[in-house]
Structures are given as C-alpha cells and as structure tokens.
Backbone as CSV, one residue per row, in Angstrom:
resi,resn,N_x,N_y,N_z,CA_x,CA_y,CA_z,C_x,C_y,C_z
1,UNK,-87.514,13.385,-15.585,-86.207,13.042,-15.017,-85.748,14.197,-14.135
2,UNK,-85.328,13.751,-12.971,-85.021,14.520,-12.121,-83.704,15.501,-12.116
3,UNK,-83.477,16.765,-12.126,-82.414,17.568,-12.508,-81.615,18.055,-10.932
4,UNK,-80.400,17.910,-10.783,-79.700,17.987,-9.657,-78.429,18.984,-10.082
5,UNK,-78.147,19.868,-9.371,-77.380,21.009,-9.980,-75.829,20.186,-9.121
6,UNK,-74.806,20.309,-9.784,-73.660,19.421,-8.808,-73.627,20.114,-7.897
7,UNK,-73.737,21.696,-7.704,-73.666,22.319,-6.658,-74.412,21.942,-5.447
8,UNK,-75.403,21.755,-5.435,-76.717,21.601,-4.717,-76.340,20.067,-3.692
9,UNK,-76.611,20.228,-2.691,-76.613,19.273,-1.533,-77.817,18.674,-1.193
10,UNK,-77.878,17.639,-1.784,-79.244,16.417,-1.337,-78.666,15.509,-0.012
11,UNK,-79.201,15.939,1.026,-78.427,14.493,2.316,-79.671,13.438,1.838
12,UNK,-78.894,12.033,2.503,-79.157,10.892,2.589,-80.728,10.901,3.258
13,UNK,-81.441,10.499,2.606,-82.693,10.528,3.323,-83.853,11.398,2.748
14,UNK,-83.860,12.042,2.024,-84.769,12.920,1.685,-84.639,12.267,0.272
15,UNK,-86.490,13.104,-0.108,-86.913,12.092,-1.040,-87.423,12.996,-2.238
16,UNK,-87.139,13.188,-3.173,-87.582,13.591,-4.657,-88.341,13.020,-5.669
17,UNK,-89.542,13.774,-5.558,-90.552,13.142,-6.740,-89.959,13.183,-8.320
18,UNK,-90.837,12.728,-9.321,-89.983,12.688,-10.524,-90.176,14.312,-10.944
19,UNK,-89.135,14.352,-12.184,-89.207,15.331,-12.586,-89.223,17.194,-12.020
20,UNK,-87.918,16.783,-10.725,-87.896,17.647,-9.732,-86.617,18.862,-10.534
21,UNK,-86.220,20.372,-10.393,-85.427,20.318,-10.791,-84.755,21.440,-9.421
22,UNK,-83.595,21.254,-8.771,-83.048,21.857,-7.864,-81.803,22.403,-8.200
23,UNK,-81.758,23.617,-8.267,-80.820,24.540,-9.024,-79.853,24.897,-8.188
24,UNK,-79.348,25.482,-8.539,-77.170,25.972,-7.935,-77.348,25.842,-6.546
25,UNK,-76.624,25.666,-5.409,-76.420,25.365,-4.180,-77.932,25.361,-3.672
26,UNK,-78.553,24.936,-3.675,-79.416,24.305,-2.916,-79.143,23.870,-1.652
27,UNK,-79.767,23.311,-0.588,-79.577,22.445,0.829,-80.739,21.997,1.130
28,UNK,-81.239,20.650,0.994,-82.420,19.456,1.304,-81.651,18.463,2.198
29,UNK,-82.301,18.993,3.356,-82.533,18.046,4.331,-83.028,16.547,4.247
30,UNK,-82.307,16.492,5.389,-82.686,14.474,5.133,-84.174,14.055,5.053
31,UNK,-85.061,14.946,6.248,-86.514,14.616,6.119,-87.682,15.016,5.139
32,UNK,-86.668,16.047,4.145,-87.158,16.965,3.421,-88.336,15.526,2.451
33,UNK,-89.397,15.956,1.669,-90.172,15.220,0.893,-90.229,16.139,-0.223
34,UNK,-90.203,16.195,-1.626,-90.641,17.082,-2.410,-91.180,16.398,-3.505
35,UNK,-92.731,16.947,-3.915,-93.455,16.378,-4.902,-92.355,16.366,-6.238
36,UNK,-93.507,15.578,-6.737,-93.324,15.635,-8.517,-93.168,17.341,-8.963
37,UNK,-92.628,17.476,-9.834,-92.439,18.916,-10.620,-91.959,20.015,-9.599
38,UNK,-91.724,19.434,-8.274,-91.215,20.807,-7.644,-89.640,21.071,-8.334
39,UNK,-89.704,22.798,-8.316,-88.318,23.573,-8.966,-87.872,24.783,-7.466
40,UNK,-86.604,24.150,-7.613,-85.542,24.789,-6.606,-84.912,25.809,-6.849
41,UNK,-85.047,27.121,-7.446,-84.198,27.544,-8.263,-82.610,27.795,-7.803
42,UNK,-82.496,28.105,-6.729,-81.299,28.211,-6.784,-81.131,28.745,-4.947
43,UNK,-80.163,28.759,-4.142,-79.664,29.203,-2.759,-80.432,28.731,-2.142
44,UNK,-81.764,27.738,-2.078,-82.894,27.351,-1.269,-82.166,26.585,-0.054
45,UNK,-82.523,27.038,1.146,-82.753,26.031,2.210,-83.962,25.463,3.035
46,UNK,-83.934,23.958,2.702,-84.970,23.226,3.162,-84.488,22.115,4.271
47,UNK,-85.307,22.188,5.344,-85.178,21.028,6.564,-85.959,20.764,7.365
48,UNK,-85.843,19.969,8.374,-87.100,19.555,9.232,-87.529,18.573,8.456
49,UNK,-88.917,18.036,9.399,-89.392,17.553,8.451,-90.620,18.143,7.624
50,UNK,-89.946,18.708,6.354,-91.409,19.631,5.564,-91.532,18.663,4.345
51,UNK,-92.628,18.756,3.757,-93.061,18.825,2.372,-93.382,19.799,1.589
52,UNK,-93.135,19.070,0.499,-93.635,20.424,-0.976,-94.478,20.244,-1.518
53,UNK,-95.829,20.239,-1.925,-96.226,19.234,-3.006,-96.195,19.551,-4.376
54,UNK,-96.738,18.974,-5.081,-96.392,18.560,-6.657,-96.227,20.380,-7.371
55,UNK,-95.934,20.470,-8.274,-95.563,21.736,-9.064,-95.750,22.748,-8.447
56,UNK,-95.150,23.081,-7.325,-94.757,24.341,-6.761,-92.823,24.856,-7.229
57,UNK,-93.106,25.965,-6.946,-91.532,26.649,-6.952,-91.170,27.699,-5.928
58,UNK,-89.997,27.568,-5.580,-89.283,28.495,-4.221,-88.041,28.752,-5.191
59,UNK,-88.128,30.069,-4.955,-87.188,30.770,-5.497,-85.792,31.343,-4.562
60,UNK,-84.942,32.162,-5.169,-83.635,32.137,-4.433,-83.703,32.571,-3.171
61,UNK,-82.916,31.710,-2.094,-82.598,32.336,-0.632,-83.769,32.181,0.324
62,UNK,-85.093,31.456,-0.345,-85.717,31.140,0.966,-85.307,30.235,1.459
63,UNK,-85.922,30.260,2.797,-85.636,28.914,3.912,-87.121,28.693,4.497
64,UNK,-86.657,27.080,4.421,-88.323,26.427,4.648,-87.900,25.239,5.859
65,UNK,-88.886,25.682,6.399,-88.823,23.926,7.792,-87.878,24.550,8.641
66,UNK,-87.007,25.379,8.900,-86.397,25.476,9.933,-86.287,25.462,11.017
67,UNK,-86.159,24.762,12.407,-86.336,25.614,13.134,-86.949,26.363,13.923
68,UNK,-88.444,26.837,15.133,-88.717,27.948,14.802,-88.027,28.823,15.809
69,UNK,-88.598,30.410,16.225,-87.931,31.347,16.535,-88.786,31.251,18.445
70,UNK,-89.434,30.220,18.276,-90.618,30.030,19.806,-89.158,29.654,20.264
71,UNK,-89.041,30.662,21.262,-88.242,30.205,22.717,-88.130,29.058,23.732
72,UNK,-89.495,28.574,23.545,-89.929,27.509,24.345,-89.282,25.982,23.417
73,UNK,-89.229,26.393,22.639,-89.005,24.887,21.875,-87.663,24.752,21.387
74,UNK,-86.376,25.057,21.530,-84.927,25.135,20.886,-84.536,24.269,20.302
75,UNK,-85.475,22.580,20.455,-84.233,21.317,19.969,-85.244,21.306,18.895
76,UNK,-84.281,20.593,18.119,-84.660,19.745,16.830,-85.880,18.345,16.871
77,UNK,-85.382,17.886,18.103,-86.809,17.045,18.811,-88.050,17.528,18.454
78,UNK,-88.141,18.924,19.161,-89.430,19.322,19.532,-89.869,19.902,18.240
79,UNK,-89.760,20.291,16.632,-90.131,20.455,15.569,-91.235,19.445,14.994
80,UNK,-92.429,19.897,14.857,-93.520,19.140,14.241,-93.889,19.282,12.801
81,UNK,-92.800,20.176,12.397,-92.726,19.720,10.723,-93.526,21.178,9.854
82,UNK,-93.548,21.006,8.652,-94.195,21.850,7.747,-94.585,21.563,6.518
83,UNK,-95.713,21.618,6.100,-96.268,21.208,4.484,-96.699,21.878,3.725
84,UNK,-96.312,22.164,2.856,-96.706,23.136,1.754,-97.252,22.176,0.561
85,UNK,-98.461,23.005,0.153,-99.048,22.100,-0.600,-98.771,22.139,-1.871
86,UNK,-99.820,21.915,-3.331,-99.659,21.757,-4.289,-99.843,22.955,-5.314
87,UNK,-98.621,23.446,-5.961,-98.628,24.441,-7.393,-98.629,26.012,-6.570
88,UNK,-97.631,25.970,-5.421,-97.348,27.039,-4.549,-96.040,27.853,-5.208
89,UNK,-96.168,29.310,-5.189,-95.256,30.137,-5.240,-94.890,30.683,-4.215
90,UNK,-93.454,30.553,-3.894,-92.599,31.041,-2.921,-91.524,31.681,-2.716
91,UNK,-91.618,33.486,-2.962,-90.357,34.054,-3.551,-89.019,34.446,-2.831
92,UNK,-88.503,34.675,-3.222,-87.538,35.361,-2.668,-87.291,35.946,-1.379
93,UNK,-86.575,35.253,-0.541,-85.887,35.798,1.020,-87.256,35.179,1.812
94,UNK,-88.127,34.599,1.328,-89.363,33.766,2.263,-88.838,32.984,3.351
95,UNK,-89.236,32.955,4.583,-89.024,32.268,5.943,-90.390,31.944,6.372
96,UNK,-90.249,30.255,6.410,-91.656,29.922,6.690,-91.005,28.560,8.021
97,UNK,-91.028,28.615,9.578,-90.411,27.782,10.255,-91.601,26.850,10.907
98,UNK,-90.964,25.985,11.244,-91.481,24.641,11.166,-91.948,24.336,13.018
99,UNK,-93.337,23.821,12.719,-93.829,23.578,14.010,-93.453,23.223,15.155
100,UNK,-94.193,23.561,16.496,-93.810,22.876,17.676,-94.862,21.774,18.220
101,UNK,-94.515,21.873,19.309,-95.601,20.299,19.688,-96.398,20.735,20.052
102,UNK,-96.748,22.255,20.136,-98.383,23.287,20.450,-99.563,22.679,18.884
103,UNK,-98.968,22.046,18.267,-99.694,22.294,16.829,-99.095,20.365,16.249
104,UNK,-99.971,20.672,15.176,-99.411,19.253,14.430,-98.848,19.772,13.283
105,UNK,-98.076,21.096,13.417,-97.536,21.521,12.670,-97.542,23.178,12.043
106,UNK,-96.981,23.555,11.469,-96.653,24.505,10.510,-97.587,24.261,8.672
107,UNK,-98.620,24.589,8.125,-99.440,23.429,7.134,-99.889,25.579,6.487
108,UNK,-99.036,25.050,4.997,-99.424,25.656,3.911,-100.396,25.152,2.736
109,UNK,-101.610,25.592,2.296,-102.283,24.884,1.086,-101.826,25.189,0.070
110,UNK,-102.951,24.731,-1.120,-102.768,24.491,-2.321,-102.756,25.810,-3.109
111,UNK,-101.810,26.134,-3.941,-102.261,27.481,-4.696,-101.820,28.494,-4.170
112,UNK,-101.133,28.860,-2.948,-100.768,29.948,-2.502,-99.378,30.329,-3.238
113,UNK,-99.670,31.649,-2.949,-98.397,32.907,-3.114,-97.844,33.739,-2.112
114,UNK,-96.278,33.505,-1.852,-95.973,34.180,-0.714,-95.081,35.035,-1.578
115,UNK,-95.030,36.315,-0.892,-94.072,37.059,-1.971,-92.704,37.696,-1.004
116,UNK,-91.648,38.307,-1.818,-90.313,38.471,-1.389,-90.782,39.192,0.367
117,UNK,-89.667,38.342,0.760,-89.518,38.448,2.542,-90.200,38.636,3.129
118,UNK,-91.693,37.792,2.500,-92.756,37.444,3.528,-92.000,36.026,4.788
119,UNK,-92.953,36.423,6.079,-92.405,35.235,7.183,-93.867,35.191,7.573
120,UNK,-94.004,33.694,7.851,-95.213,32.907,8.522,-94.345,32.145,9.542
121,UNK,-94.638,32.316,10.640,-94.268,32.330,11.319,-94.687,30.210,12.368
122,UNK,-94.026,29.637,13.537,-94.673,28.223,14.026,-95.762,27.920,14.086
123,UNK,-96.265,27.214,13.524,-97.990,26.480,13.776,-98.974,27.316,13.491
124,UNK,-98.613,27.844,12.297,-99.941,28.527,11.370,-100.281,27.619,10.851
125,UNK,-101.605,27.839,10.244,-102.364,27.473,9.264,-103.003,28.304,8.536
126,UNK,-102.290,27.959,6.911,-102.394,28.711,6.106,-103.441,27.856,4.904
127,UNK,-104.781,28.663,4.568,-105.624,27.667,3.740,-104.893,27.963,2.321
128,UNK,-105.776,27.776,1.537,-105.966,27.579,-0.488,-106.476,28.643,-0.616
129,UNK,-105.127,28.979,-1.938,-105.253,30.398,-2.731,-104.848,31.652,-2.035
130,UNK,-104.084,31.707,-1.069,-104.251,32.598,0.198,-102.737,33.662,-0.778
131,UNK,-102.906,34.838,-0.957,-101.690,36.058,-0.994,-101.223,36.784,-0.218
132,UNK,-99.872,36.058,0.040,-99.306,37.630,1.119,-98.429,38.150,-0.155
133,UNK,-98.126,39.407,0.236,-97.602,40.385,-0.919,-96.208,40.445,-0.051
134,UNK,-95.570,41.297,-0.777,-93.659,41.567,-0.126,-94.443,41.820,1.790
135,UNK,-92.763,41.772,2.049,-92.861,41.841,3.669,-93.862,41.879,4.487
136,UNK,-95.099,40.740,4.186,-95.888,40.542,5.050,-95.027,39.640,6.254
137,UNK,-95.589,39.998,7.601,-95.009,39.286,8.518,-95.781,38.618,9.441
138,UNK,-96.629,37.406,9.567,-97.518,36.575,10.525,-96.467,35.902,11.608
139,UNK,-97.088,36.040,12.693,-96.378,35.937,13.662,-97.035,33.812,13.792
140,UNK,-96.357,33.434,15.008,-96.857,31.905,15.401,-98.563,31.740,15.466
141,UNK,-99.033,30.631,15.115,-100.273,30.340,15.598,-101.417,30.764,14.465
142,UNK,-101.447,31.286,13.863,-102.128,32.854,13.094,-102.995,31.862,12.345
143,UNK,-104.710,31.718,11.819,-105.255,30.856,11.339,-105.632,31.986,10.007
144,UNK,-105.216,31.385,8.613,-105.274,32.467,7.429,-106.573,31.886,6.762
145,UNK,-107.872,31.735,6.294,-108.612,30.944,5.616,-108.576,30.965,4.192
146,UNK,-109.241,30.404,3.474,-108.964,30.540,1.733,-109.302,31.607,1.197
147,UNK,-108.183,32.060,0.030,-108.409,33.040,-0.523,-108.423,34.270,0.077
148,UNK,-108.092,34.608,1.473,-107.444,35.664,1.865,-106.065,36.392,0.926
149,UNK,-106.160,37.834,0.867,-105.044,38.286,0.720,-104.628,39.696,1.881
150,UNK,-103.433,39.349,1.746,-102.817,40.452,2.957,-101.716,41.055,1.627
151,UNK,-101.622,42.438,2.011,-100.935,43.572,1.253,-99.863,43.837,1.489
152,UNK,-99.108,44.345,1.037,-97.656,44.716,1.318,-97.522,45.199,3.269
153,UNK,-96.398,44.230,3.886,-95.983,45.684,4.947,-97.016,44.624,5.836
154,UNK,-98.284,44.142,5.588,-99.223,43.633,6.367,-98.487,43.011,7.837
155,UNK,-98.690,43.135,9.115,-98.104,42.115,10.356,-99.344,41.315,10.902
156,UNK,-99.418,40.213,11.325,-100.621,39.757,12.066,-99.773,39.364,13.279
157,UNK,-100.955,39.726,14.382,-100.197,38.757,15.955,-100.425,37.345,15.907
158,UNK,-99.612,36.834,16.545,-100.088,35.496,16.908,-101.542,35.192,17.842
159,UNK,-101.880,34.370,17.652,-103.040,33.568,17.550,-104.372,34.493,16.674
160,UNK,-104.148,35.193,16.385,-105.098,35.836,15.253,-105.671,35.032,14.436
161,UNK,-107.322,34.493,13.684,-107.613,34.701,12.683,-108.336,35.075,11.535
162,UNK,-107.524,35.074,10.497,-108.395,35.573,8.951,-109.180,34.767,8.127
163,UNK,-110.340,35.397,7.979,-111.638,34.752,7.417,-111.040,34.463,5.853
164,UNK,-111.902,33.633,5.167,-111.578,33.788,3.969,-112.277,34.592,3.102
165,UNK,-111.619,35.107,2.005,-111.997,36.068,0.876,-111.619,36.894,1.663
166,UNK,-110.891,37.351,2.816,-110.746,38.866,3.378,-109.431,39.446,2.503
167,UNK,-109.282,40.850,2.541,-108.837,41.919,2.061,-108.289,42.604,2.900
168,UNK,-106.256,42.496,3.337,-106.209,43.568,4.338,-105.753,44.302,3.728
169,UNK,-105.363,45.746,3.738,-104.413,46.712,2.579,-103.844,46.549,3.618
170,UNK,-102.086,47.647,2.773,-100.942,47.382,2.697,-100.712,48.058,4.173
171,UNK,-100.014,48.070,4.873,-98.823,48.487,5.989,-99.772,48.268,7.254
172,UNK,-101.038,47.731,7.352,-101.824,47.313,8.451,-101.720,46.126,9.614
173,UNK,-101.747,46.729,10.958,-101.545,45.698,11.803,-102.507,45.142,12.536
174,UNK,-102.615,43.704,12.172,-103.941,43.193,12.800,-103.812,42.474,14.082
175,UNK,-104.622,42.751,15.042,-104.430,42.469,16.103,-105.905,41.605,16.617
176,UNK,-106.859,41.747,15.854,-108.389,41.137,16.373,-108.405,40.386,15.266
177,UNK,-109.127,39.706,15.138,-109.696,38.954,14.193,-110.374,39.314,12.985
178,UNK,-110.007,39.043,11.616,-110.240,39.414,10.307,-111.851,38.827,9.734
179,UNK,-112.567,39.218,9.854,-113.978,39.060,9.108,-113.532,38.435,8.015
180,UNK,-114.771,37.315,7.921,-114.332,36.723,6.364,-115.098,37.504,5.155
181,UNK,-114.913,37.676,3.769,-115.543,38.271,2.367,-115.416,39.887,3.106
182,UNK,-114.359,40.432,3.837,-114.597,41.934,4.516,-112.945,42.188,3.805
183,UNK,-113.045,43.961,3.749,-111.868,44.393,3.945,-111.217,45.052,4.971
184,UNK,-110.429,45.361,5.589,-109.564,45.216,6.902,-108.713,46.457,6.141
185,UNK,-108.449,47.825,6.854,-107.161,48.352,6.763,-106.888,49.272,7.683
186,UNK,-105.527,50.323,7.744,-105.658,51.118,8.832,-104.290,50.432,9.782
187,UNK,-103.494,51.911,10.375,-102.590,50.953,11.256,-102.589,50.535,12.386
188,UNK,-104.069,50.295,12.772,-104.453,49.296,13.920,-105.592,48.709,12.763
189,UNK,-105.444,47.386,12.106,-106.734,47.067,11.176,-107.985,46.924,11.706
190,UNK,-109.018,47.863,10.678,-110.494,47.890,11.088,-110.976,47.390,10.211
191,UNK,-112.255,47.632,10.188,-113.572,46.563,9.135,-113.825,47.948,8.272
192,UNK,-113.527,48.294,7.198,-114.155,49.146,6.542,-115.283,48.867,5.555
193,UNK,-115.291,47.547,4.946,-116.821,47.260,4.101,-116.513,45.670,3.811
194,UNK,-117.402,45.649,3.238,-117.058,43.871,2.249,-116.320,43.690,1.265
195,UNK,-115.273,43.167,0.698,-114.812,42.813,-0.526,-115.446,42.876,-1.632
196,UNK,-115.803,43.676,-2.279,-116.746,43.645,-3.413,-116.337,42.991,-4.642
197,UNK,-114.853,44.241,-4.362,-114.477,43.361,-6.071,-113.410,41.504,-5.796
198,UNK,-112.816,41.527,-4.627,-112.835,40.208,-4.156,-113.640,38.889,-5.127
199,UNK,-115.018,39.192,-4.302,-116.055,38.422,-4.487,-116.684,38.353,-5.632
200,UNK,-116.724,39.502,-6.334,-116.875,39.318,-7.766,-116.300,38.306,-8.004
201,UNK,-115.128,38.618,-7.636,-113.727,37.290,-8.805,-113.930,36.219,-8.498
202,UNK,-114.390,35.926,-7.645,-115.040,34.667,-7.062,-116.785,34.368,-7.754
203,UNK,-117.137,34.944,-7.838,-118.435,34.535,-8.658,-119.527,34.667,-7.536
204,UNK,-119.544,35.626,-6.630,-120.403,35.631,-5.443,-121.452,36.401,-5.907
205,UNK,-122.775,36.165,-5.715,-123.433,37.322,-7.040,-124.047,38.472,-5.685
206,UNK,-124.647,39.082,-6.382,-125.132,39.978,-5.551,-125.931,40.083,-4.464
207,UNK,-126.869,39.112,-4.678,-127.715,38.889,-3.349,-126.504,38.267,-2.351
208,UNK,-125.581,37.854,-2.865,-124.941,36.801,-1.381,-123.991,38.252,-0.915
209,UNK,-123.717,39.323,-1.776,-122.531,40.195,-1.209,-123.876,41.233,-0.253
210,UNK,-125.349,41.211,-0.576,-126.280,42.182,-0.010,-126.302,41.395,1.109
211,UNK,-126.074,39.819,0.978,-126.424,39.135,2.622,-125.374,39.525,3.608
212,UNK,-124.276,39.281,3.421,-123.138,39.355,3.919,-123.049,40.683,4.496
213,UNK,-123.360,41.850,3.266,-123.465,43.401,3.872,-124.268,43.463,5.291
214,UNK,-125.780,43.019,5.118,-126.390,42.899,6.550,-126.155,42.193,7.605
215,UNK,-125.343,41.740,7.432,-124.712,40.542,8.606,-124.025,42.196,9.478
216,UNK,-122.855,42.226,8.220,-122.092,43.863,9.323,-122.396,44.716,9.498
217,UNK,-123.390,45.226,8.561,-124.417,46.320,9.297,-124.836,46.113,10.398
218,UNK,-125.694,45.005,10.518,-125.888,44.602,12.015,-125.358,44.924,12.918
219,UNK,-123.605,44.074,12.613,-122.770,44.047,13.560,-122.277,45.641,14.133
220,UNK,-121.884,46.248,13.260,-120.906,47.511,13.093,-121.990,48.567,13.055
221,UNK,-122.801,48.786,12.381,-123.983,50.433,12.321,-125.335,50.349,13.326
222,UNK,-125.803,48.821,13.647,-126.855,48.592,14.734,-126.539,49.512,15.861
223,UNK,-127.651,50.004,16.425,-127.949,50.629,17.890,-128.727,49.900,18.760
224,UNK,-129.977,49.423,18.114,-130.264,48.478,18.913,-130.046,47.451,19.600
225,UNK,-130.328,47.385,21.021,-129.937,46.221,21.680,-127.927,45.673,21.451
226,UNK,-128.374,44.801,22.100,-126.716,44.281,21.974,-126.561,43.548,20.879
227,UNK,-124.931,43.677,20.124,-124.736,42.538,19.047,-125.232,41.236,18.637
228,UNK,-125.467,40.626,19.916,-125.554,39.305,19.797,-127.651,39.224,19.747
229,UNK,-127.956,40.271,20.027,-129.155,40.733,19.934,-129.617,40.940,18.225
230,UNK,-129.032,41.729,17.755,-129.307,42.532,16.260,-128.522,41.245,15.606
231,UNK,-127.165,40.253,15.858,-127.215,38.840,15.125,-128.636,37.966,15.342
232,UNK,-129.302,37.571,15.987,-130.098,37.092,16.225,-131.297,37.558,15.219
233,UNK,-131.119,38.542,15.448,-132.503,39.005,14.212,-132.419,38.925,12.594
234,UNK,-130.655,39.628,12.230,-130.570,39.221,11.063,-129.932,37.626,10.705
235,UNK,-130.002,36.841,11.443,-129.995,35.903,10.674,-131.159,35.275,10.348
236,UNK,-132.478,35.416,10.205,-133.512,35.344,10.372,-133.629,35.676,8.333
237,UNK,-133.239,37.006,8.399,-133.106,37.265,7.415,-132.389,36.751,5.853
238,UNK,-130.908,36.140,6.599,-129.831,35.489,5.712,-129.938,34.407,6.001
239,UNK,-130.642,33.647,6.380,-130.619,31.972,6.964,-130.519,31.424,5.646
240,UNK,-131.428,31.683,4.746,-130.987,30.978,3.516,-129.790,31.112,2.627
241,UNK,-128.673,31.858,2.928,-127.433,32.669,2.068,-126.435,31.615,3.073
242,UNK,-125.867,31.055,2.716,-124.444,30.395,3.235,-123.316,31.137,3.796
243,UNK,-123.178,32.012,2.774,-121.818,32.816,2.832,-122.033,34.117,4.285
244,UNK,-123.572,34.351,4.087,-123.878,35.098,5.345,-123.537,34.310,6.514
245,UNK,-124.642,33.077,6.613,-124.677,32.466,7.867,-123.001,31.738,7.900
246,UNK,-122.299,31.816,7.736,-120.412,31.215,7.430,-120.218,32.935,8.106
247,UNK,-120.492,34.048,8.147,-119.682,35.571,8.423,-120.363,35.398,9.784
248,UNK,-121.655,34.666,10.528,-122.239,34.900,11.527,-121.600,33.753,12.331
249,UNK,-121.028,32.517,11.989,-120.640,31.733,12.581,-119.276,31.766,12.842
250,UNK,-118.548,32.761,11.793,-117.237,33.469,12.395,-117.218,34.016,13.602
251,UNK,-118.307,35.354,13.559,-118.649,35.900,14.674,-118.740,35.616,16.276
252,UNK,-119.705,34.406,16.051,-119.754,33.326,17.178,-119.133,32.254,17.927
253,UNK,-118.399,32.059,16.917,-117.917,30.751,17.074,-116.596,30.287,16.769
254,UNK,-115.779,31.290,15.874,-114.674,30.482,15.038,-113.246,32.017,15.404
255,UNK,-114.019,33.160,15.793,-113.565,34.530,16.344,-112.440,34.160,17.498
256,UNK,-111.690,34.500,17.824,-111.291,33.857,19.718,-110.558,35.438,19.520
257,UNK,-110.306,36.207,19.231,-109.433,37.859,19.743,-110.624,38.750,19.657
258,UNK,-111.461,38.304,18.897,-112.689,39.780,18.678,-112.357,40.109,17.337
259,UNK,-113.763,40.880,17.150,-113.298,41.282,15.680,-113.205,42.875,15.699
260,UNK,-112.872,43.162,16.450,-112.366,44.630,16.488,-113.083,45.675,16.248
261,UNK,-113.222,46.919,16.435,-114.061,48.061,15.855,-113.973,48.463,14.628
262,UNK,-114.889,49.205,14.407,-114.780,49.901,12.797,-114.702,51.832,12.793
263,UNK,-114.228,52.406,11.956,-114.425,53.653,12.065,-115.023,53.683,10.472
264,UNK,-116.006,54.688,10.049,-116.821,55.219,9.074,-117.017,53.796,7.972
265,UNK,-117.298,52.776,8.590,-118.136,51.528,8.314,-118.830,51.811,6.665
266,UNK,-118.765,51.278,5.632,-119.331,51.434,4.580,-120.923,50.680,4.965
C-alpha cells in the first residue's frame, strides 16, 4: 500500500507503483512514473518526464528530470526525459537533468549509486552497478559503462567515455577516454595499471587480468612500430580472452576523445 506524506505534492498525472512510500514535502511531477517499492524520503524533486524503477531510493533534496543546464534547449518541449533504473541509490543534494533532443534521453541503470552532490549531467548514459562517490561532477553526453566507479571530487567532460570495471581515484579530471578493467588517476586522468582488485570482485581470474595487462602494455610501454601496429600483434595473442579483445575494441572503435597518455605505466 502506497504511503503519501500529506505534505508531499503528487500533480495529476503521474503514476505510482504499489507499495511506494514518499516522505515530507516531496514534488512529483505530472509525467513523473515511479516503480513498485520506490521510497521518497523526504524534500525530493521530481519532473519531466523521468522514471524510477522498482526498489530504488532518493534521499533528501535531490532533484531528478529537471530541466537541463544545455543553453541550446530552454523549453520544456525540448526535454527528452530521464530513467533511472531498478534498486538505485540516490543521495543527498543529487542533480541528475533530463535530456535534449541530441539524445533519446538522460538513461540511468540498474544497481547504481550516486552519492551526496554528485551531478550527471543531459544525455548521459549511465550503465549497471556504476559508483560515483560525493561531488562527482559528469558533464552532458558522458558514456559511463558497467561497473565503473569514479571517486570523490571526480569531473568528466562532456562527450567522454568510461569503459566498464574502470577505476578513477578521487579529485581527477578526465578529459580522454577511460580504458575499460584500467585505473585512471591524476589531475589531468592517466592510465596507471589495470584494476586488479576491481576485477577480482568481479571474478575475473588471472589469465583474463594477464590478457588485458598485454593489451596496455602494448598500448602504453611498446616502442615498436605504431600502436595500431603492436594492437595488431597482440591480439593475436588475446584473441581467445573476451575481456582483452572488449579493451582492444574500446581502443578502436568505441574510444571517440583518445585514450590519453600514461606516466610510469604499471
């Protein structure tokens, strides 16, 4: 049964799954959608047209769907919405604004954690399991893949993106493109090694973290010949490893800023 605080403002039009509970002044928009078991705790503002899905929680004073801050787009027309998926945490002072007609949207997955006065910024895409820590700040456009985490302080530019399983530490600004199963830090972010203990937690065993290692060796410690030269050879090597040939097809194919330099490369 659905719990409605008298304080809290539901407009006409927006729709509540069962067993929703939306706490002290709240504000849900008319287009607003919110799964089953979503909890409101309390000062939330929601609008546009976003979704929630099923057992997630947003905690006090964020604002979701708003709006965004793209210059180019000012009306309420031109908003293409935002979705947040299923059993998401969303804390405190979070700003996540809602697409333009560059994108089919603003689209959060399943399982993520955004933490106090993190902002994701118009027409990201944000995959499953993904952590930003306090005041991470992603600018418009920014592609995050699964199971990324970004650290306290973290900024990304717009159109940037992050591989999954990547690792940025805390107060780093990324401006090239994030290697996926790599860690990223530094205040221009570089490639310093692979995620080790990451990938552990993930169950990646060792031969796939030794494949992955030679992929960036390649990339980052090779002398020979050109990059796309020394890729060519080691994939020869990792052709049978997935998770390698997925770090080489980043490289090639899925990269659009570069993936930036490295200094003292593990």
């Amino acid at each position: 049964m659905t719990e409605i605080h008298p304080t809290a403002i539901i407009h006409d039009g927006a729709v509540l799954g069962t067993d929703c509970k939306i706490g002290p002044f709240c504000i849900v928009g008319p287009q607003v959608v919110l799964g089953d078991r979503v909890e409101l705790v309390s000062h939330v503002v929601i609008d546009g047209k976003t979704s929630i899905g099923s057992d997630s929680i947003v905690y006090p004073f964020a604002v979701l769907g708003v709006m965004s801050q793209d210059l180019k787009w000012q009306e309420e027309s031109a908003m293409t919405g935002l979705r947040i998926g299923k059993r998401c945490r969303i804390r405190e002072y979070v700003t996540i604004h809602s697409g333009t007609p560059a994108s089919d949207g603003t689209v959060i997955g399943d399982d993520c954690q955004i933490m106090v006065n993190a902002h994701v910024g118009h027409d990201c895409k944000i995959g499953n399991g993904v952590v930003m820590s306090n005041l991470v700040q992603v600018a418009g456009h920014v592609e995050i893949e699964d199971h990324a985490i970004l650290s306290g302080g973290v900024m990304v530019l717009q159109f940037a993106r992050i591989g999954r399983n990547a690792f940025i530490g805390g107060m780093s600004g990324v401006g090239n493109d994030v290697l996926p199963y790599a860690i990223y830090e530094g205040p221009r972010a570089k490639y310093r090694t692979i995620n080790r203990v990451g990938l552990m937690r993930h169950g990646f065993t060792n031969e796939d973290m030794h494949a992955i290692y030679s992929v960036y060796s390649a990339v980052f410690k090779g002398t020979d010949g050109t990059v796309a030269d020394r890729l060519a050879r080691v994939r020869k090597e990792v052709k049978n490893n997935k998770y390698a040939m997925d770090a080489i097809d980043f490289i090639e194919n899925r990269s659009k800023r570069g993936i930036g330099t490295s200094d003292n490369a593990e």
